[in-house]
C-alpha positions in Angstrom: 2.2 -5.4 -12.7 -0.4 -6.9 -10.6 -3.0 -6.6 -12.7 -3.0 -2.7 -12.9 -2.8 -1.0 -16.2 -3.0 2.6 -16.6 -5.3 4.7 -19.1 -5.6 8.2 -19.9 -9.0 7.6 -19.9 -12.4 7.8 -17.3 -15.5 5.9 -17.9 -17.5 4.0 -15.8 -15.1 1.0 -16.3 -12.4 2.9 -14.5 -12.0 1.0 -11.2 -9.5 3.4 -9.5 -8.6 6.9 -9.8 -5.1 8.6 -7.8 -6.2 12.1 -7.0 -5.0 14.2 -4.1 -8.1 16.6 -4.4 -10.6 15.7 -1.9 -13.3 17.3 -3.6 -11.8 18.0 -7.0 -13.5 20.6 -9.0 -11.7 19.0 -12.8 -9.9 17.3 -14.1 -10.2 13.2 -14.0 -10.7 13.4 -10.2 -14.0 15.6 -11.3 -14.8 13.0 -13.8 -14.4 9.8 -11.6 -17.0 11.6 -9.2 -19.5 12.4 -11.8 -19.6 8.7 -12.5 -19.2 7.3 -9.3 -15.6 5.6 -9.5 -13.7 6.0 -6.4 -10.3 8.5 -6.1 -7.9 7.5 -3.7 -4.7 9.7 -2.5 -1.1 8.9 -4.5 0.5 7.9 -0.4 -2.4 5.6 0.4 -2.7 3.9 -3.4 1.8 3.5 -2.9 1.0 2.4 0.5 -1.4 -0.3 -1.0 0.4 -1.0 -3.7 3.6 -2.6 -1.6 0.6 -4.8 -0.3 -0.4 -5.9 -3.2 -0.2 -10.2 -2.9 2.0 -11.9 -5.4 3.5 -7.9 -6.3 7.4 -7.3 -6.4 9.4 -4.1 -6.4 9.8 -2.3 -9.0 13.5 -3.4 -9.2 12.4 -6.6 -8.8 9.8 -6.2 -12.0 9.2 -9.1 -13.8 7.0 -10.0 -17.0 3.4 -10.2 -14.9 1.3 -13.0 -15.9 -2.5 -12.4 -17.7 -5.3 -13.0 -14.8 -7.7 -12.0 -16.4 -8.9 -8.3 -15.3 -7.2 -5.2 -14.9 -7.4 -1.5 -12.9 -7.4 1.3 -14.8 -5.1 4.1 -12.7 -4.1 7.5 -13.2 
């Protein structure tokens, strides 16, 4: 799906994580800010996601082709 793939993981390969927490004290929001990957709120990352180039809706899904990197999301 657009390149995005999600992970249960953070490390400092994480592009991306969804937190709501401004300043969140755990959790992977905490963990994205002790190594410096951005956070972003779940309204504005749907908001950006419906802008996503080439992206479809979810009814719409279709088998996304390999481009060669992916976002990590949680």
């Amino acid at each position: 799906f657009a390149g995005l793939a999600y992970t249960d993981d953070v490390d400092p390969e994480t592009s991306l994580v969804v937190c709501n927490e401004p300043i969140p004290e755990r959790g992977k929001g905490f963990q994205a800010r002790e190594l410096g990957v951005p956070t972003i709120a779940d309204d504005q990352f749907m908001r950006s996601v419906v802008a996503v180039a080439d992206g479809v809706g979810i009814d719409e899904f279709v088998q996304p082709v390999d481009r060669g990197r992916q976002i990590a999301l949680f």
